[in-house]
Structure formats: C-alpha cells, structure tokens
SEMI-742953 format. One record per residue: residue number from 1; x, y, z of N, C-alpha, C in turn. Coordinates in steps of 0.05 Angstrom, whole numbers. Layout:
! residues N
+-----+--------+--------+--------+--------+--------+--------+--------+--------+--------+
:   i :   n.c1 :   n.c2 :   n.c3 :  ca.c1 :  ca.c2 :  ca.c3 :   c.c1 :   c.c2 :   c.c3 :
+-----+--------+--------+--------+--------+--------+--------+--------+--------+--------+
: NUM :      X :      Y :      Z :      X :      Y :      Z :      X :      Y :      Z :
...
+-----+--------+--------+--------+--------+--------+--------+--------+--------+--------+
! end
This chain:
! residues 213
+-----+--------+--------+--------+--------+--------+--------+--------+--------+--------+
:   i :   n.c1 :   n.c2 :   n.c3 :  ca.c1 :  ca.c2 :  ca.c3 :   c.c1 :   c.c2 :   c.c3 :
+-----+--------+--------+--------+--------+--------+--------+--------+--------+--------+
:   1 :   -138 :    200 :   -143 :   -127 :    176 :   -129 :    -99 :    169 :   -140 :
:   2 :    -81 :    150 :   -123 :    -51 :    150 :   -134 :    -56 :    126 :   -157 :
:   3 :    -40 :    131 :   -181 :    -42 :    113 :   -201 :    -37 :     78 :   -191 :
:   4 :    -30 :     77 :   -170 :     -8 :     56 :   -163 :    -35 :     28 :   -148 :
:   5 :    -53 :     47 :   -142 :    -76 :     37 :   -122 :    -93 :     15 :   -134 :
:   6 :    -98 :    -21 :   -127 :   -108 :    -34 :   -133 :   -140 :    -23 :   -133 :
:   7 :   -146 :    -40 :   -157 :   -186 :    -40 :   -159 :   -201 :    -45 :   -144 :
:   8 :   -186 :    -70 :   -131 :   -212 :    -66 :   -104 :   -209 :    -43 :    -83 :
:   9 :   -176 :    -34 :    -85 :   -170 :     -8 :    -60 :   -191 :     14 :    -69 :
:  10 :   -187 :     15 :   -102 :   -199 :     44 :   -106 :   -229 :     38 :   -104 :
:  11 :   -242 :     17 :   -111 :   -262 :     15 :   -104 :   -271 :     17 :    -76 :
:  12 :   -266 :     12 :    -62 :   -261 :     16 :    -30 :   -265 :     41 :    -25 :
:  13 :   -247 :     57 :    -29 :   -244 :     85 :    -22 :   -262 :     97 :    -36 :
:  14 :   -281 :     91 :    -61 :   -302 :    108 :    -73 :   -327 :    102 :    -55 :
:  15 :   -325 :     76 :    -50 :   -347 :     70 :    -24 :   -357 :     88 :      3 :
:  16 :   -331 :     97 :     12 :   -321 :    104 :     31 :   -331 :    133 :     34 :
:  17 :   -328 :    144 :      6 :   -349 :    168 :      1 :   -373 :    180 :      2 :
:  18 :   -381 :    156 :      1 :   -409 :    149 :      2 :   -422 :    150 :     20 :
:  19 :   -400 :    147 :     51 :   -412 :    142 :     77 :   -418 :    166 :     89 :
:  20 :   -438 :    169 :    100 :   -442 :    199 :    113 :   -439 :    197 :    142 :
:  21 :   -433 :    223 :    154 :   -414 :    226 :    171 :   -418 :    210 :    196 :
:  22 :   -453 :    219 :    199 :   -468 :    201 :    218 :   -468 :    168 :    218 :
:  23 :   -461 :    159 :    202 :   -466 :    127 :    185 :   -437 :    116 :    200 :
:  24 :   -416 :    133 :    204 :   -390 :    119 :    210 :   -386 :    109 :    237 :
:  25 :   -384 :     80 :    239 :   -379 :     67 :    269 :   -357 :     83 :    272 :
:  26 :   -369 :     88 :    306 :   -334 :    106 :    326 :   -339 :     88 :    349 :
:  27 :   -360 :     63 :    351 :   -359 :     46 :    380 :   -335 :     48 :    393 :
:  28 :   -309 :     34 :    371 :   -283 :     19 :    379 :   -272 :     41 :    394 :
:  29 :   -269 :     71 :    381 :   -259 :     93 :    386 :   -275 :    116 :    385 :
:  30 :   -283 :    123 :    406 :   -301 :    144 :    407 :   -296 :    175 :    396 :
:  31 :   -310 :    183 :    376 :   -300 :    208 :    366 :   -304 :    233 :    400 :
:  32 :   -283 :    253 :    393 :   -280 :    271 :    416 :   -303 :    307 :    402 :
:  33 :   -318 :    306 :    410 :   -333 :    332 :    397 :   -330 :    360 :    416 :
:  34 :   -326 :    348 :    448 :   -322 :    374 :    456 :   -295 :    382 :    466 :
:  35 :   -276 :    402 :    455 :   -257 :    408 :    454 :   -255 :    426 :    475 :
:  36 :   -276 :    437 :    489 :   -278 :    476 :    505 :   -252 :    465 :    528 :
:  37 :   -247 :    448 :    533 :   -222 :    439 :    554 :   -198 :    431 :    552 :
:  38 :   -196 :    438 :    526 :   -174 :    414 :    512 :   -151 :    430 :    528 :
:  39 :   -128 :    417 :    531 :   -108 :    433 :    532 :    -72 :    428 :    509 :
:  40 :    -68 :    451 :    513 :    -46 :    452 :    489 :    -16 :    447 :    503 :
:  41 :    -10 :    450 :    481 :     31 :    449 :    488 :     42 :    424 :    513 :
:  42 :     23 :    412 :    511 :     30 :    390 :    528 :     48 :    363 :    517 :
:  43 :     58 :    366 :    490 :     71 :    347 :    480 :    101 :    362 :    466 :
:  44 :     96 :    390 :    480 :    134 :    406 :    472 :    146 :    389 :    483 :
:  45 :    172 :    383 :    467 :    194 :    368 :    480 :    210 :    382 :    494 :
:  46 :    200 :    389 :    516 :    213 :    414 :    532 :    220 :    388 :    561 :
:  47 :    249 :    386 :    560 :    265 :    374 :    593 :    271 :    346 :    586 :
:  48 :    254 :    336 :    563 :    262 :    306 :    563 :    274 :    305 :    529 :
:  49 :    287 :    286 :    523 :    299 :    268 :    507 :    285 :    249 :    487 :
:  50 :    266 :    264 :    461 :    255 :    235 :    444 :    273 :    221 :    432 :
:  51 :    263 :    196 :    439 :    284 :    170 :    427 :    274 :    163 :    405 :
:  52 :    255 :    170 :    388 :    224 :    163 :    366 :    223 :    130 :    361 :
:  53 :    221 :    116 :    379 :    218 :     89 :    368 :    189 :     85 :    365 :
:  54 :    182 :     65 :    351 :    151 :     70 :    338 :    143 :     52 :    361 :
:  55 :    118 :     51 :    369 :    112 :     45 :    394 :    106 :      6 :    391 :
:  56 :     93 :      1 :    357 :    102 :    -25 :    353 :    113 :    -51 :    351 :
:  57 :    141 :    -35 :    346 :    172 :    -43 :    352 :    178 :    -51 :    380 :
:  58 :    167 :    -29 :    404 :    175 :    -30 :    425 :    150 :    -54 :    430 :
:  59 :    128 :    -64 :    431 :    108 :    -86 :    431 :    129 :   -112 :    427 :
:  60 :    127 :   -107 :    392 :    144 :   -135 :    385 :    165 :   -141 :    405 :
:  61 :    192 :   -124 :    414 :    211 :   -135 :    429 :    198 :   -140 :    451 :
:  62 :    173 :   -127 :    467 :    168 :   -141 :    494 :    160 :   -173 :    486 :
:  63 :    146 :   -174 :    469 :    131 :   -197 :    464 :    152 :   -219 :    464 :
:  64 :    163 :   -215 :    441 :    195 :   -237 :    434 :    210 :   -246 :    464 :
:  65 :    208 :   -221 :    483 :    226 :   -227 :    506 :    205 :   -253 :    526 :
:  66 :    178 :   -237 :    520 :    160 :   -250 :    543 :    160 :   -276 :    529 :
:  67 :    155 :   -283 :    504 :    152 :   -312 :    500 :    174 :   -324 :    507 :
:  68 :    193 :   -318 :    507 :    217 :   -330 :    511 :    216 :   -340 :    544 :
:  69 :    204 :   -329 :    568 :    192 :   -333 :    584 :    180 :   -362 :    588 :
:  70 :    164 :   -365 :    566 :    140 :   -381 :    580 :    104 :   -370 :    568 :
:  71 :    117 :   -341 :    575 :     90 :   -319 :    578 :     77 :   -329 :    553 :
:  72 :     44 :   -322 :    559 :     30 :   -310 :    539 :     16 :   -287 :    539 :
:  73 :     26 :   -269 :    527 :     11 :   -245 :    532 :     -9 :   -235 :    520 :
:  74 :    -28 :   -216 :    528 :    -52 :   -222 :    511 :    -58 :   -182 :    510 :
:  75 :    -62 :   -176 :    491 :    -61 :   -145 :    481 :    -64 :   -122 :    509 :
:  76 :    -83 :   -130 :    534 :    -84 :   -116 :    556 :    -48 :   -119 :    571 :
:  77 :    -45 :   -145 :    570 :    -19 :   -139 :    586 :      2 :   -132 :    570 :
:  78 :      7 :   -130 :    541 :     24 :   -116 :    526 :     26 :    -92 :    518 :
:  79 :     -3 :    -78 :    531 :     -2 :    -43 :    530 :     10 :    -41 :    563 :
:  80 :      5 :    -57 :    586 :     18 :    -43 :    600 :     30 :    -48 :    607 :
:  81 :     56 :    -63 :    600 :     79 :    -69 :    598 :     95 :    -48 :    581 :
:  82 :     89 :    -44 :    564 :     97 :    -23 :    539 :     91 :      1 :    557 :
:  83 :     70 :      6 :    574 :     72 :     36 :    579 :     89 :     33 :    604 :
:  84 :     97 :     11 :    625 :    108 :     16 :    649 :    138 :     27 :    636 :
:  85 :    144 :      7 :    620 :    181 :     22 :    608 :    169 :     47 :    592 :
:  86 :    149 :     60 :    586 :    149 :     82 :    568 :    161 :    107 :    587 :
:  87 :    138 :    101 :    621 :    133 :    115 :    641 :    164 :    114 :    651 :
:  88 :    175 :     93 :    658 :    202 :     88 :    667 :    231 :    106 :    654 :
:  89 :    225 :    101 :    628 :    239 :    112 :    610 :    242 :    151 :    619 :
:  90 :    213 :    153 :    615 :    205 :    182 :    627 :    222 :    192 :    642 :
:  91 :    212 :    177 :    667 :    212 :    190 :    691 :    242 :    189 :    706 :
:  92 :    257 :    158 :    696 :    277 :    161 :    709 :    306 :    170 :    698 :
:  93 :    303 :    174 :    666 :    322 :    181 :    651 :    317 :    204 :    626 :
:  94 :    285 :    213 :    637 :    286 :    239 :    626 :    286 :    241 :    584 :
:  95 :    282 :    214 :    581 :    267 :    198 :    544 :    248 :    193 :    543 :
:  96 :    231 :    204 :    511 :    208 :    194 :    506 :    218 :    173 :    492 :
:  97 :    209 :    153 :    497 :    207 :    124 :    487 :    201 :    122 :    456 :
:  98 :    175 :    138 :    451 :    157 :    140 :    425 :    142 :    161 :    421 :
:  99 :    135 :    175 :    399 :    125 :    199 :    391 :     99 :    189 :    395 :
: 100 :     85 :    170 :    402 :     60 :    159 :    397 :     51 :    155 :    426 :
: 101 :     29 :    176 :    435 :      8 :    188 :    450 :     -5 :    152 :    466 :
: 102 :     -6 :    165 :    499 :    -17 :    138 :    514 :    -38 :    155 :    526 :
: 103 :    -62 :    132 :    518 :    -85 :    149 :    530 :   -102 :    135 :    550 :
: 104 :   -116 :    147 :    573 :   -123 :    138 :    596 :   -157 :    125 :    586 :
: 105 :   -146 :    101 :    582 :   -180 :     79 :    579 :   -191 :     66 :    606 :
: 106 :   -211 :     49 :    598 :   -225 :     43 :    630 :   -204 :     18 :    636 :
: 107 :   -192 :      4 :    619 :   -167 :    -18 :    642 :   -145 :     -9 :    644 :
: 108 :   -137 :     17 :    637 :   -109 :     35 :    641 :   -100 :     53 :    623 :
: 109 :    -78 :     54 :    624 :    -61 :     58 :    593 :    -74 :     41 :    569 :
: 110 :    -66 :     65 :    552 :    -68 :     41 :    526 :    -53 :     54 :    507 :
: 111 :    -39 :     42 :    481 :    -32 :     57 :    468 :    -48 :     50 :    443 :
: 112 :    -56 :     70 :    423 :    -73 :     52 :    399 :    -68 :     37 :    384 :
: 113 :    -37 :     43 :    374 :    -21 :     38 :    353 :    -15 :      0 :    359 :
: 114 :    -11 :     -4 :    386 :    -18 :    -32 :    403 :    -41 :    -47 :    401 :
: 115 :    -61 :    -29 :    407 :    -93 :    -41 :    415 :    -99 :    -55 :    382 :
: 116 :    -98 :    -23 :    363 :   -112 :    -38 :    345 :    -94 :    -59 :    318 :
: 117 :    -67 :    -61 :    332 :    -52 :    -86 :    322 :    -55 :   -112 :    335 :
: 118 :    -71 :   -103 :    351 :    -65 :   -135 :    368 :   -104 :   -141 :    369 :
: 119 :   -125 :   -123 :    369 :   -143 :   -129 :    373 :   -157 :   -157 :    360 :
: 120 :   -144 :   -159 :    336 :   -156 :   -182 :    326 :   -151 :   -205 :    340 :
: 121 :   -135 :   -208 :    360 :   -138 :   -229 :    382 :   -162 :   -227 :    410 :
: 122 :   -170 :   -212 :    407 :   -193 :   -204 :    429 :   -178 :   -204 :    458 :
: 123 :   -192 :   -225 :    472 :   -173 :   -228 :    499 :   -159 :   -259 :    502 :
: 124 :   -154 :   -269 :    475 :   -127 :   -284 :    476 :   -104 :   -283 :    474 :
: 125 :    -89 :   -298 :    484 :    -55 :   -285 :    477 :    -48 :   -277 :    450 :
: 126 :    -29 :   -256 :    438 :    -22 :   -252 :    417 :     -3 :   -262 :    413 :
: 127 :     -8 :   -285 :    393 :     21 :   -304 :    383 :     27 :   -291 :    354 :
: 128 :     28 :   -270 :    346 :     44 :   -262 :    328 :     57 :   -233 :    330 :
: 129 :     69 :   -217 :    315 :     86 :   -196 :    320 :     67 :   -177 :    300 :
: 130 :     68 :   -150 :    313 :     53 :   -133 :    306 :     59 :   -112 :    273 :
: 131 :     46 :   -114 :    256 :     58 :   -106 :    232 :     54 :    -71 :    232 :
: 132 :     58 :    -63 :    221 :     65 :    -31 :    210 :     62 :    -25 :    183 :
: 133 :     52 :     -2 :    178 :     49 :     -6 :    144 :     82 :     12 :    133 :
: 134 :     87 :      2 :    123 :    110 :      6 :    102 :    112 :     36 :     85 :
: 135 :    126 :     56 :     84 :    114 :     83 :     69 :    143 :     76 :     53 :
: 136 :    148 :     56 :     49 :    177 :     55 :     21 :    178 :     34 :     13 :
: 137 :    151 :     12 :     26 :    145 :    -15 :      8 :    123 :     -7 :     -7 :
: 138 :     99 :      5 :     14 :     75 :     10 :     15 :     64 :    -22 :     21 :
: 139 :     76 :    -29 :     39 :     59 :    -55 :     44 :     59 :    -67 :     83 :
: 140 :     41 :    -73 :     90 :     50 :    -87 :    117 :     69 :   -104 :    129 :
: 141 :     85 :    -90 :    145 :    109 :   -100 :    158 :    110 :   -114 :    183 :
: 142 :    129 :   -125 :    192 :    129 :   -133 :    218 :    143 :   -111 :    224 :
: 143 :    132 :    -94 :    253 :    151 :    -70 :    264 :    170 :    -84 :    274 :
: 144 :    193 :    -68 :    273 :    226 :    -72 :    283 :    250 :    -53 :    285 :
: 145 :    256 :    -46 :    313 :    272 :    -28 :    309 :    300 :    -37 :    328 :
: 146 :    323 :    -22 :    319 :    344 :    -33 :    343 :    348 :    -11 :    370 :
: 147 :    343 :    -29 :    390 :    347 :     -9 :    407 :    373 :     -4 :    423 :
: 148 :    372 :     28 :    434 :    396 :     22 :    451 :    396 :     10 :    484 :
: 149 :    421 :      8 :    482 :    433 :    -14 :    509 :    413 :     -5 :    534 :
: 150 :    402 :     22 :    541 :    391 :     31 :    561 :    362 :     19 :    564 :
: 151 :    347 :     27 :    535 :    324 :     28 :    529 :    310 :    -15 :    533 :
: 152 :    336 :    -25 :    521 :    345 :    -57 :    521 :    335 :    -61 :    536 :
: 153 :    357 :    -54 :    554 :    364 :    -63 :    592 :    324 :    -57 :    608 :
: 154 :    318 :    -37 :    602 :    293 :    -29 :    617 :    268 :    -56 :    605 :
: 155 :    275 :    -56 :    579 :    253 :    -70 :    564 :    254 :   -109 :    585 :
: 156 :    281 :   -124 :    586 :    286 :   -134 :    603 :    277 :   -137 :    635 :
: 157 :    289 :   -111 :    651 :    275 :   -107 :    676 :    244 :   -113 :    686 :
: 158 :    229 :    -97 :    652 :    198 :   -110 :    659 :    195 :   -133 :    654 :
: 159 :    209 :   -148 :    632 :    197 :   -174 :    624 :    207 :   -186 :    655 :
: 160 :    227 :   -189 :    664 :    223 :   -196 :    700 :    205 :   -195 :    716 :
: 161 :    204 :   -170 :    720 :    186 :   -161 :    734 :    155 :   -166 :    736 :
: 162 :    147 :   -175 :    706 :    117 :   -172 :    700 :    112 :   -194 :    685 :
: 163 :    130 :   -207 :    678 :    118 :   -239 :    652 :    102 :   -259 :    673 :
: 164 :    102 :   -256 :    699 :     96 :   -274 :    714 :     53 :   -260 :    730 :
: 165 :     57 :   -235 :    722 :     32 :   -227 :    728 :     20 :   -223 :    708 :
: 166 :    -11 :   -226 :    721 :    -35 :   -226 :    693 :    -36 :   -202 :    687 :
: 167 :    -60 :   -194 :    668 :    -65 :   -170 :    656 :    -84 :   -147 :    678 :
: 168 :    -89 :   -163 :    687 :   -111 :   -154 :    716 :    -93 :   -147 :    728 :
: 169 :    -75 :   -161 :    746 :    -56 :   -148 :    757 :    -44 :   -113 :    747 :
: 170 :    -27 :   -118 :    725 :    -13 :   -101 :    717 :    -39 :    -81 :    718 :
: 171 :    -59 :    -83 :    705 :    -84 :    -58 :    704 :    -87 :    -50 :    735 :
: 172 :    -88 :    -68 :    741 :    -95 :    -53 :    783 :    -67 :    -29 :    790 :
: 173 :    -43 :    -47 :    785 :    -24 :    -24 :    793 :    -19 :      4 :    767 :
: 174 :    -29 :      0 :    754 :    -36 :     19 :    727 :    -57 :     57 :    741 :
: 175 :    -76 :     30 :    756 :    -99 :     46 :    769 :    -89 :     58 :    801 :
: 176 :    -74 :     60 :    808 :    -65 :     63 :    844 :    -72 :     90 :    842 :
: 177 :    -88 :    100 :    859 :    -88 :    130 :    865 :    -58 :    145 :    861 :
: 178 :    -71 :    172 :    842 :    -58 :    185 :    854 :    -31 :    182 :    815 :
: 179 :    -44 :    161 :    804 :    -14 :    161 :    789 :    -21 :    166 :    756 :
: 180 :    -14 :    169 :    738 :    -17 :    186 :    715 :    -37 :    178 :    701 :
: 181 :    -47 :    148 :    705 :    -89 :    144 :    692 :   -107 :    156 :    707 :
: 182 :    -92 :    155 :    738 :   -119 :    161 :    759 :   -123 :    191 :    757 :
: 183 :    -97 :    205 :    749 :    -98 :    251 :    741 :   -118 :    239 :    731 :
: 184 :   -115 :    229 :    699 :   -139 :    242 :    677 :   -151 :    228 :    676 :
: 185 :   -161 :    202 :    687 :   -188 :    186 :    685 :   -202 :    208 :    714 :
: 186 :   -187 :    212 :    730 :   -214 :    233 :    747 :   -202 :    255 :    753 :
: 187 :   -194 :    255 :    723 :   -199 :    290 :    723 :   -223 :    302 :    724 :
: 188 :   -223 :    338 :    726 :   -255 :    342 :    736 :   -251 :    360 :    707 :
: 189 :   -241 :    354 :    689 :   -236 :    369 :    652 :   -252 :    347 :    643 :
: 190 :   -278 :    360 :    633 :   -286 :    340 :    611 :   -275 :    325 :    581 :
: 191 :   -255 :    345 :    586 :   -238 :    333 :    552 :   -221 :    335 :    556 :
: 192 :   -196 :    321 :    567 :   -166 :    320 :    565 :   -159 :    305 :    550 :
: 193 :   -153 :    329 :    530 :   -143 :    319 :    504 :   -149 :    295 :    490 :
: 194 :   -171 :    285 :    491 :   -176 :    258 :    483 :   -168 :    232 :    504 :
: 195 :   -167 :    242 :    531 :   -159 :    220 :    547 :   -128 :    222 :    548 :
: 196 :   -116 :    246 :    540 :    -82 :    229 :    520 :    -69 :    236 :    561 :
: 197 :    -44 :    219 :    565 :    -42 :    219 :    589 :    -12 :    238 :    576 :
: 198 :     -2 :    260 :    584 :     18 :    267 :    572 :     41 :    266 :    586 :
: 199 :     68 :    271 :    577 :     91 :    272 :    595 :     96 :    288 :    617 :
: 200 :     78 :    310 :    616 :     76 :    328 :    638 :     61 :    318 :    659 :
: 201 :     43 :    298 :    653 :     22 :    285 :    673 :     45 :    270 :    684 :
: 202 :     51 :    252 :    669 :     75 :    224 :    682 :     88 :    235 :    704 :
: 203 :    108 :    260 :    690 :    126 :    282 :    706 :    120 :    276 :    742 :
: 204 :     95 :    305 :    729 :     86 :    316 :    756 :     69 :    292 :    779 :
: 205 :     57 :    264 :    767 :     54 :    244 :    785 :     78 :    233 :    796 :
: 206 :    100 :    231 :    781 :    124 :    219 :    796 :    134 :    233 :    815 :
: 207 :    138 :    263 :    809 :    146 :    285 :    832 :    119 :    287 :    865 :
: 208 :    104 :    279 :    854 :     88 :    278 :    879 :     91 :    250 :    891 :
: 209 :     96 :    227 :    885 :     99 :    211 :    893 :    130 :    206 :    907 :
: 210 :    150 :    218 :    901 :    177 :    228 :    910 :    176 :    248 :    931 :
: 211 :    140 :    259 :    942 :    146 :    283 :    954 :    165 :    304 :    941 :
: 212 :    169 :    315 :    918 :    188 :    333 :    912 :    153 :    360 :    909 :
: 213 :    168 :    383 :    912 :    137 :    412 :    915 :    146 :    406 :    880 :
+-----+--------+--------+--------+--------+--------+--------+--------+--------+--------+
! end
C-alpha cells in the first residue's frame, strides 16, 4: 500500500479483501459477463477531433449556465444535456467532446462519470458542482476546465434550448426511433460493449437521418 494512505483508508482497503467476488453489490452498475458480441475498435479516433475535456467539467459549466437560468436541474436532465452538445459536437463539427464513454440506459444516455457524481441527489435538483478526484492533490476537486469559444457557444445553444424542458422531456427526444440509444438499446447484440453508445453509432444515426447512403 502507498505510505501516504490514512488508517482508516488502509483499513478500508484490507476490508475490501476480504470481500468475495460474489458478495460485491453491482445493483447500481451491472457487471457485463458475456463478452461473445462485444465489438472492438470502435473508439479509434479515426475522422473526428478529441478535445479531452473531462466529462465533469463539461456538467459543472452546464449546470452554472442553467442556474443562471432559473433552472433546476436534477442528474437525468444534466446527462442529457451533456450528451445533446457531446452528440452535437460529434456530428456537426467532427470533436469528441470527452474521452469518457456514453452508455445507452433505460432513460437514455448516461454518462457515469455524471450519474455517479450527482447520484447522491437522487431525483432532486443538483445544487452543487460535481467534484473529481485530484491525481496532484490527491484529494476531491470541483471539476473545471476552460473551454474553447466553439465548444462555449454549443454549451449555451443547449442551455436555450433545453433549461426550459423537464428531464422526461429531454429523455423522450433522447429515445426517437431510429437515433443513437434506440441502435443499441434494440440492438439484436446481446453485449454492445457494455451498452457504450460509440462515435460510430452517433456518426452513422446522423447520416441516416440526413438521408446520406
């Protein structure tokens, strides 16, 4: 263990040893066991542009903008808000937003890195800013990153667009046939990739929805 690690941490983690494999809650997040479908190379950065903002960061600035609103947003409508500019970002300017994977759950998008910073609000609004753990404090942060003018501008367009609709809402148009939850929530692959909805999915739903072959 690292010398640096408090007594109750290390105590913690010897606990933790202790647990056998079967004993570990996966309710929140379901472990994935069958892999025979998985598919690969679906996250090469092959045609698009990573911008690597931590997907946190991009939370906190929606949030800051939406309160400024009025809004209260509550962890369902801050994943899909965060994924409409992720998708937007995608599709119309050819950037990944964040290195960090959006996966197809039963109310839409989700991203984890979101869900399980904000879960401790359940389904009330989240009135605080989402932390990050620190790998040069080693301690929990508030995420924060600066963004550029483009990425800004888009983050804006949604808070327009969407501070004024509920979380239900945004999840219904999340769900429309035909668009990158509805590929892999009915997909006929029992395991795509863990639900993960990838850039190639986004892609190829936007191009069918443009009619492009």
């Amino acid at each position: 263990m690292a010398k640096n690690l408090s007594e109750k941490l290390r105590r913690e983690l010897s606990e933790l040893k202790l647990v056998a494999d079967e004993d570990i809650d996966l309710s929140d997040i379901p472990e994935t066991t069958d892999w025979g479908t998985a598919l690969r190379g679906m996250w090469n950065a092959k045609g698009y542009e990573p911008l690597g903002y931590d997907i946190r960061a991009v939370a906190n600035e929606i949030l800051k903008r939406a309160w400024a609103t009025g809004a209260k947003p509550t962890n369902m409508w801050l994943n899909k808000v965060a994924w409409f500019v992720y998708e937007r970002m995608l599709v119309e300017f050819g950037k990944l937003l964040t290195p960090a994977r959006v996966e197809a759950w039963d109310h839409g998008p989700v991203f984890r890195e979101i869900y399980g910073s904000a879960k401790v609000f359940r389904d009330e609004p989240v009135d605080a800013l989402l932390q990050q753990f620190s790998m040069r404090t080693r301690k929990m942060e508030t995420a924060a990153s600066t963004f550029d003018h483009q990425t800004s501008s888009i983050i804006d367009e949604a808070i327009r667009s969407f501070s004024k609709k509920t979380a239900s809402q945004l999840r219904n148009i999340s769900h429309v046939e035909g668009s990158p939850w509805y590929r892999i929530w009915y997909s006929d692959q029992k395991t795509s990739a863990g639900m993960v909805i990838s850039p190639s999915v986004i892609l190829a739903a936007a191009k069918a929805r443009s009619g492009e072959k």
